[in-house]
N, C-alpha and C positions, 0 to 999 in steps of 0.2 A: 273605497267602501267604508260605510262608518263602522265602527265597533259596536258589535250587538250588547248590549244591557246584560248585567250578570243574573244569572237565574239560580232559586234553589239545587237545580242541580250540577252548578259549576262548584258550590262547595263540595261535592265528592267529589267530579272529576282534576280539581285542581291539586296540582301535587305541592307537597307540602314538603319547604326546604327543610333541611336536617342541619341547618347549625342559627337556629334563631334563637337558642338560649345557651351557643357559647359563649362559656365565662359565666353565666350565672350559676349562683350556690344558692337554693331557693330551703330557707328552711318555712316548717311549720309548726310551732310550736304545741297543736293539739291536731290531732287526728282529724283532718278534714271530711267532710262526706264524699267519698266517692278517693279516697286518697292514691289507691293504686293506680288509678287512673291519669291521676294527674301526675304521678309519678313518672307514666311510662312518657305520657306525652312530652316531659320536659326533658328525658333521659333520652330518649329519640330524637329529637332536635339538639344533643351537643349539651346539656345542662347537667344539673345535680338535683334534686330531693331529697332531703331529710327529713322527717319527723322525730323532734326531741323537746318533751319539756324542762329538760334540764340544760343552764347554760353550759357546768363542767362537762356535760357528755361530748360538745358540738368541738370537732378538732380546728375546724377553717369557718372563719366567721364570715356567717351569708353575706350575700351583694343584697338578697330580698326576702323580708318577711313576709310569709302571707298569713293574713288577718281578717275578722270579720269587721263587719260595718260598724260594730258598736266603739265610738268615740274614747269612751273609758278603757275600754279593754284594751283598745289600740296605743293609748297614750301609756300604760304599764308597758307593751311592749317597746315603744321606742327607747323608754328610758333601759330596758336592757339592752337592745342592740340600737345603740345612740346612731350610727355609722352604715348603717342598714337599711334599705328603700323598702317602708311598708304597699305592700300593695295586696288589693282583694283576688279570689280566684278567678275573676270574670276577667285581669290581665291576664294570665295564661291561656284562657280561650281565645279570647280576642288576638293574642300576638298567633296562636294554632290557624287562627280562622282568615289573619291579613295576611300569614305566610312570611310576617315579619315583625321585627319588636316593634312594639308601640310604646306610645309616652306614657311611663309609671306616673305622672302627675296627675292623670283623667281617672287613674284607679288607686288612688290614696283613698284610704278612711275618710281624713281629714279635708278631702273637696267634694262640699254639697253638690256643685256642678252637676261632677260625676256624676254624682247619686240619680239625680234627675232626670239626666239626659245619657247615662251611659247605652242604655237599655232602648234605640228605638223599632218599635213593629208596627209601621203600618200598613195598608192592604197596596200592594204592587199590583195592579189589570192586565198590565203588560208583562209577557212572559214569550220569549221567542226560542227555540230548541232547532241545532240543525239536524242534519239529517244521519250525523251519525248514531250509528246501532244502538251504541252504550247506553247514549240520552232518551232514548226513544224506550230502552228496556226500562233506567231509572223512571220515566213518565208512565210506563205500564203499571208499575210497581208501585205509583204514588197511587193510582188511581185506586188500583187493587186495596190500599188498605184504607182507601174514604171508605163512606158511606155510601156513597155513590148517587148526591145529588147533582144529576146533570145541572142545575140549574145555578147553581151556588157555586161549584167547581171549574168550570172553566176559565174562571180565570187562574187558576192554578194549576190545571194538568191540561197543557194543547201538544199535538200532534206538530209536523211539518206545516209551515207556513199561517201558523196559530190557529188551525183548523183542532177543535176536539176529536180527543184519541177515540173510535169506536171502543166501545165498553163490553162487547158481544163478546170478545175472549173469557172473557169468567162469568158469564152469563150463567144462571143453574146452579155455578158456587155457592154453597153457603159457607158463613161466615169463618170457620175452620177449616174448609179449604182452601180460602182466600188466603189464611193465614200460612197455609204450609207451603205456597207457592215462594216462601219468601226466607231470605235465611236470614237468620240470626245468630249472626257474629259479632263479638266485641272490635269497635269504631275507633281504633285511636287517633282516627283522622276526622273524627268528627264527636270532639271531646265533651262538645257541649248536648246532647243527646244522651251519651252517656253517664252525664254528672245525672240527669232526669233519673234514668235508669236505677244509679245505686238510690237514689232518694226514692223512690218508689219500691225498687227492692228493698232496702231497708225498713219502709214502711210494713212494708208485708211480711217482715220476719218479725219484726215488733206484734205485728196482729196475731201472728200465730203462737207466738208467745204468750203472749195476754192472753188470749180466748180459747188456745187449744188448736193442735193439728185435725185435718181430718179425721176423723174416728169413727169406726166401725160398729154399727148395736147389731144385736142377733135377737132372734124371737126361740123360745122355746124349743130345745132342742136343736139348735146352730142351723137349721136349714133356710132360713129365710134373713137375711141382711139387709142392711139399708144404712147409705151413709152417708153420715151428718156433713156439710161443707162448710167449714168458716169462710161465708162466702167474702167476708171486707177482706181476709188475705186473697183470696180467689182472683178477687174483679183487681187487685194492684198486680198482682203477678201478670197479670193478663196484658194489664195496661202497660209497664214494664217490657213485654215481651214487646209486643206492638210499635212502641218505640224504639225499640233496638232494632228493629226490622226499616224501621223506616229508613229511607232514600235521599233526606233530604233533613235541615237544620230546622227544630222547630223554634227556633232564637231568630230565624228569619224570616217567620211568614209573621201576619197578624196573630194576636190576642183573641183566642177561643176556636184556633185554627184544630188543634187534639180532639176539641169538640164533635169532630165530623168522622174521628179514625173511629177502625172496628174498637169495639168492646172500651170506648172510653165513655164516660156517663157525667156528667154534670160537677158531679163534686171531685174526682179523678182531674177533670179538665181546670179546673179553680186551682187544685195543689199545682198543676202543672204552669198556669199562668203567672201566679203567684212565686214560682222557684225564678223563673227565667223575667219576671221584671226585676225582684228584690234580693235573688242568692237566697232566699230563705226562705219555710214552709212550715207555716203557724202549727197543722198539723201532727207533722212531724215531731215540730217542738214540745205541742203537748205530751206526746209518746214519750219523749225522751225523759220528760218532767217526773214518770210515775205519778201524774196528778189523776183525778176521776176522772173520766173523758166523757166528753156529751156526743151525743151523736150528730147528723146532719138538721134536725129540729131541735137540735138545743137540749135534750132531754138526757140529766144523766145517763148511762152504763152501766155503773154499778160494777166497773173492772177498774182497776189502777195496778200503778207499780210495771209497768211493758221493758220498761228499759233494764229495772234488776231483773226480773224473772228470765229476761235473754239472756244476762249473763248467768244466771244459775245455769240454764239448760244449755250453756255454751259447755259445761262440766260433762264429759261424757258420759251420757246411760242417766243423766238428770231428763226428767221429762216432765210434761206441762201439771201435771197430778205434784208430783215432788215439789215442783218449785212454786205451785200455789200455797204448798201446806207452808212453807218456811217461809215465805212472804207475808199471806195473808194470817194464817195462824199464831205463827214463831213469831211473826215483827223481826226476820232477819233481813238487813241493806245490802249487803254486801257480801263476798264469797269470803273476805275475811273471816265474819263475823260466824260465816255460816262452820266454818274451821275450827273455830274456840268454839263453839256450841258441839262440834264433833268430838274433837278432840281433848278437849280440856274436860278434867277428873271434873264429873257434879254437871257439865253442859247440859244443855237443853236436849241434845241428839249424841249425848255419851256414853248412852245405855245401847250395848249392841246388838238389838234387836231394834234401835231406834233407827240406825240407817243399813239397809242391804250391805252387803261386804263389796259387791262390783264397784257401788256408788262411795266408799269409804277409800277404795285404791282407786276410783279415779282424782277424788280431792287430794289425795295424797302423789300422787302423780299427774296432777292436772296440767302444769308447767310443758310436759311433756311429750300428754297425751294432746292438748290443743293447738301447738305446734302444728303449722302446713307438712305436710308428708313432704321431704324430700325425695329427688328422682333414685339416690343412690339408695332409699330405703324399700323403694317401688323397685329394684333392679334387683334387692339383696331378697328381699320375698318371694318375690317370681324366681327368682332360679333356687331358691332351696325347697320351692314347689313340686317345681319340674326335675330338681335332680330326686327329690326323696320317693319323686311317682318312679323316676325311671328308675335306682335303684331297686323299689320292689316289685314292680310291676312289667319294665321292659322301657322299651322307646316308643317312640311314634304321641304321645299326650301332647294337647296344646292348652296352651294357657296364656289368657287374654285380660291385661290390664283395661277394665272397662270405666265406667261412672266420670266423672268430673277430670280427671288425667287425660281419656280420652277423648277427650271434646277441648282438650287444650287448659285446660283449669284446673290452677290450685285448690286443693281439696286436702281435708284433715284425716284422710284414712284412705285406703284404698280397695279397690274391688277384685277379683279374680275369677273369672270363669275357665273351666277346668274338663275339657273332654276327651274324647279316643276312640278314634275309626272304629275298634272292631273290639275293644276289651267293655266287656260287662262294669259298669259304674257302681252297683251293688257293692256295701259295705266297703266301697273304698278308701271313701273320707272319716268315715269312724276308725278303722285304722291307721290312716294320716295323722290324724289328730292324735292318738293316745302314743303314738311313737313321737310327735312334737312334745307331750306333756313329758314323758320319760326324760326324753334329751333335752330340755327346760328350753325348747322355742317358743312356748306360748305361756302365757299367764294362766295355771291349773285353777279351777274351778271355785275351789273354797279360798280363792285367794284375790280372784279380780272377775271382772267379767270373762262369760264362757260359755257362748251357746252353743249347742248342737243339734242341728234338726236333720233325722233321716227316716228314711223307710215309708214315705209319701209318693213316692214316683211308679210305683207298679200299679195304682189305679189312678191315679190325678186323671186325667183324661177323660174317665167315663166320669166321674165326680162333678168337670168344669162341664162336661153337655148335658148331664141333669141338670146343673143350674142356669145354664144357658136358657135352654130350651123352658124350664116353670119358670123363666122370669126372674129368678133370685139373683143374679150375677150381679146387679145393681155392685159396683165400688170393689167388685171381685176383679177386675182385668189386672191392677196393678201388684196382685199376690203373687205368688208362685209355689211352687211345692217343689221343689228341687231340695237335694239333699243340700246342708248350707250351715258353715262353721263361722261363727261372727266373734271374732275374741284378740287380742291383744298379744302381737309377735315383740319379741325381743331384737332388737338391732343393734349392730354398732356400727360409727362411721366414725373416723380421723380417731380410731383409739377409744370412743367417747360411746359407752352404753346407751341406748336409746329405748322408746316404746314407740308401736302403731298400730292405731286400729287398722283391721283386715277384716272381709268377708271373702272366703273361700266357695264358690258353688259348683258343684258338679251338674253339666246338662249333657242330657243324651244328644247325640250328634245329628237327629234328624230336628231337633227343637233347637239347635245352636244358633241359625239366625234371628228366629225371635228372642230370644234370650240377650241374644247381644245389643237389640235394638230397644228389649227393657231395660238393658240395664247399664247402658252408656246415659239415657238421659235426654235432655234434662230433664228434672220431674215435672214442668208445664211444659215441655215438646211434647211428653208420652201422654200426657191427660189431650193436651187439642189431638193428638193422630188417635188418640182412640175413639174420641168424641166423635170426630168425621169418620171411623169404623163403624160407630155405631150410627152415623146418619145413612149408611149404607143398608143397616141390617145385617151388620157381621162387630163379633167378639173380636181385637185383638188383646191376646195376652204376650206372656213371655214364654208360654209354650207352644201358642199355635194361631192361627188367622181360623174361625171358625163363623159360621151361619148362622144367625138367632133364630128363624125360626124351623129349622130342623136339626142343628147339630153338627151338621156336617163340615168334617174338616175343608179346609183350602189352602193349595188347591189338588192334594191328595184324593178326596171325595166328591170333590165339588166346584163348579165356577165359581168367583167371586160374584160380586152385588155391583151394581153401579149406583149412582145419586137418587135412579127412581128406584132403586131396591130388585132390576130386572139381570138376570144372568148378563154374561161377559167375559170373555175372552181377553186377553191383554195378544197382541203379537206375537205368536211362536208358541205360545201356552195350550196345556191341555189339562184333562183331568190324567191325576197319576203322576204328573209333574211334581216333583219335591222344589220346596222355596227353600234353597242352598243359601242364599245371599242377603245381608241388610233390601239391595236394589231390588232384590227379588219383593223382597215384602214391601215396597213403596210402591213397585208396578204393579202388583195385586189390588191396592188400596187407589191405584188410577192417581200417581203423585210422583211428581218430578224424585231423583233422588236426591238427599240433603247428603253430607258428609257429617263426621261427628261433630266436625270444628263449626259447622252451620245449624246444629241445635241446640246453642247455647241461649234458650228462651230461661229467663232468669225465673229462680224460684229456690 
């Protein structure tokens, strides 16, 4: 029997040896795009990663430098590591993708070869899948995130005996429930997808930096909202997500293959061709430049500076308003600068009314406060939680590390939802708090950041169905009214004082599974699941699954909606049924269930 021809979906199913990069010491001299990544994947296979631009830092001198294309730069690195094999990041995919080292000579700088012929995609016709399950789900799943030209696609997604898969299973889907049929997890097995991913993420933190996050306007008297979308962050996130969901390597199909996935658009699909022939995305670059950017016709913007303004806003409680003024106003580059402008007697922002107090101890503790949250700092917060509830209040409280931790990701603060079967939530957390300020667990008030929001939860409810119901809710699902302490705990770990941001929420225990499922994340999973909520004709929030157009709770008061917006039943459900569980509120919403580690849609 001959050997069947490799198909995109043998690079998932092939398993990937774990010692292809012993013995290598792989340093990088600047932060690559996408660096933890390629960290994990060389650390997982038996290797080392470091990132240092200092010679004295590095203790064992690399077997490999990795380097960009540009000739100059690279010849500066040889002459420091003379003894050292430079090679590009496209060698580390490539040994991830044959399953074994390849020749560092095809990914030197220094061979045009390379250059030309490292990168080839052309169109395969031939694609044969046998009949096991797994390949047959990977081929559903490809299909699910085209566009779904039968005519174009066949030769890329066939069924048993290269017959086309029927496409009738997501038939009626729209585009957001295509999307949720599909999880999204980080790939370490499929490294090249993921370099896409942080380049596109990255793009779309740069954008909202520069242009401003989603923002809320009201009309006269708060009751009417309407919110503004930075859609060029919007449509990369999306694009981003879409990618990490995929099934298959887009380094191995043709050039303009993205073209045909959900929610990718013409100029998305150029960044993306453009990364995967040459490592690098013009784009991008400009972002990084702080130069004036033109748009898609060439026409300035009228925004620059993307790449400082991120780092300012990387400064806790700095937001897109603050880091415009010190940018575009101040003329300040850097967070140095922005320091001796604070700090120093006569500065630009040394008058104390010139910077907030929260935003003056966070420059002053930034070192600290931007620090990823350690697990021992998530472990020391939660139980001095749970002990100071149970001391005043009794036992029985649970308390649930949510947001980025819970979905498996490093995250610079952490989250905590906070309930109790049968004790009243009223004024509980305002006295948590002012016993943390006395016993100096948290940063008081006139001294760093210190929010406290309470006494919102005894009508929220009828508030969210009046705006449901007149139409106002527009950009309302992702709020909440829950009472909620956002401020800066005190740590220490190995001896060594620490800081961490914290949000503390208290939810009443009938809204506990919405709450959880707001507030694990990620922030583009909870925008596509609400969006398909609302293609149904129902509000989800983080306090309830609700009806637009009468109000009615679900599915306490009411059936849920289906795709035509007509009542429905899920199996076993009734009205009066309470939704206990994350599962519960995905089979309400007619949707497979994800886990937290499968919402990781980047954003």
């Amino acid at each position: 029997m001959s050997k069947r021809k490799d198909t995109p979906a043998d690079s998932i199913k092939r398993s990937i040896s774990g010692s292809i990069f012993v013995g290598c010491n792989i340093l990088a001299p600047q932060a690559p795009l996408g660096a933890a990544l390629l960290k994990k994947v060389v650390e997982d296979r038996g290797g080392s990663f470091h990132i240092s631009q200092k010679k004295q830092s590095v203790d064992v001198a690399p077997t490999h430098v990795l380097v960009s294309e540009s000739r100059d730069a690279a010849r500066e690195i040889q002459a420091q590591w003379p003894k050292s094999t430079l090679v590009t990041r496209e060698w580390i995919n490539k040994c991830a993708r044959a399953k074994q080292r390849v020749d560092e000579a095809d990914f030197s700088p220094f061979c045009t070869a390379a250059k030309s012929t490292k990168v080839s995609r052309t169109p395969s016709r031939e694609s044969h899948y046998s009949d096991d399950e797994e390949e047959e789900e990977i081929t559903q799943k490809l299909r699910l995130l085209f566009q779904a030209d039968e005519e174009n696609l066949n030769w890329a997604v066939v069924g048993k005996e290269g017959r086309p898969l029927n496409p009738g299973w997501f038939s009626g889907m729209n585009s957001y429930e295509r999307m949720l049929q599909c999880r999204f997890r980080v790939d370490a097995e499929n490294p090249g997808n993921e370099e896409l991913v942080s380049l596109l993420t990255e793009m779309e933190k740069l954008e909202r930096r520069l242009s401003g996050d989603d923002s809320t306007s009201y009309a006269a008297g708060g009751e009417h909202e309407a919110k503004v979308i930075n859609h060029k962050a919007l449509v990369l996130a999306r694009a981003a997500a879409v990618i990490r969901a995929c099934p298959f390597n887009l380094h191995d199909l043709p050039a303009g293959t993205a073209r045909h996935l959900l929610f990718i658009g013409e100029d998305t699909c150029r960044y993306i061709d453009e990364f995967v022939e040459t490592g690098r995305c013009q784009a991008y670059k400009d972002l990084m430049a702080n130069g004036d950017l033109k748009d898609s016709k060439g026409v300035l913007r009228g925004v620059q500076g993307a790449a400082t303004k991120r780092e300012f806003q990387k400064v806790p409680f700095v937001g897109h308003k603050t880091a415009c003024r010190w940018y575009d106003e101040l003329g300040l580059r850097s967070l140095e600068e922005v320091e001796r402008a604070v700090f120093t007697p006569g500065g630009v922002l040394n008058e104390e009314k010139a910077v907030k107090v929260f935003v003056r101890h966070a420059l002053q503790h930034r070192h600290l406060l931007c620090e990823p949250v350690t697990p021992q700092q998530v472990t020391q917060i939660k139980q001095m939680i749970t002990q100071d509830l149970e001391r005043a209040w009794g036992p029985g409280w649970v308390v649930e590390n949510v947001g980025g931790a819970r979905r498996g990701k490093a995250s610079h603060d952490c989250d905590f939802l906070v309930t109790h079967p049968s004790i009243g939530l009223q004024g509980v957390l305002r006295t948590l708090v002012e016993r943390w300020v006395i016993e100096q667990k948290v940063v008081p008030k006139d001294m760093g950041f210190h929010q406290l929001h309470t006494d919102h939860m005894g009508h929220h409810l009828q508030v969210m169905v009046k705006r449901v119901t007149s139409g106002a809710a527009r950009g309302y699902e992702g709020r909440d009214s829950f009472d909620h302490f956002f401020g800066i705990f005190h740590t220490s770990e190995g001896g060594k004082s620490g800081m961490c941001r914290a949000d503390v929420v208290m939810v009443p225990p009938d809204e506990w599974a919405f709450a959880l499922v707001g507030w694990t994340g990620s922030r583009t999973y909870n925008r596509i699941l609400r969006l398909h909520a609302g293609h149904r004709g129902m509000k989800l929030t983080n306090h309830t699954l609700m009806r637009e157009h009468d109000g009615l709770q679900v599915p306490l008061q009411a059936a849920p909606l289906d795709s035509n917006k007509a009542e429905w039943w899920p199996q076993g459900w009734h009205k009066g049924r309470k939704a206990d569980t994350e599962e519960d509120i995905f089979t309400l919403l007619g949707l497979p269930f994800r886990p937290p580690t499968d919402r990781n849609c980047p954003s």
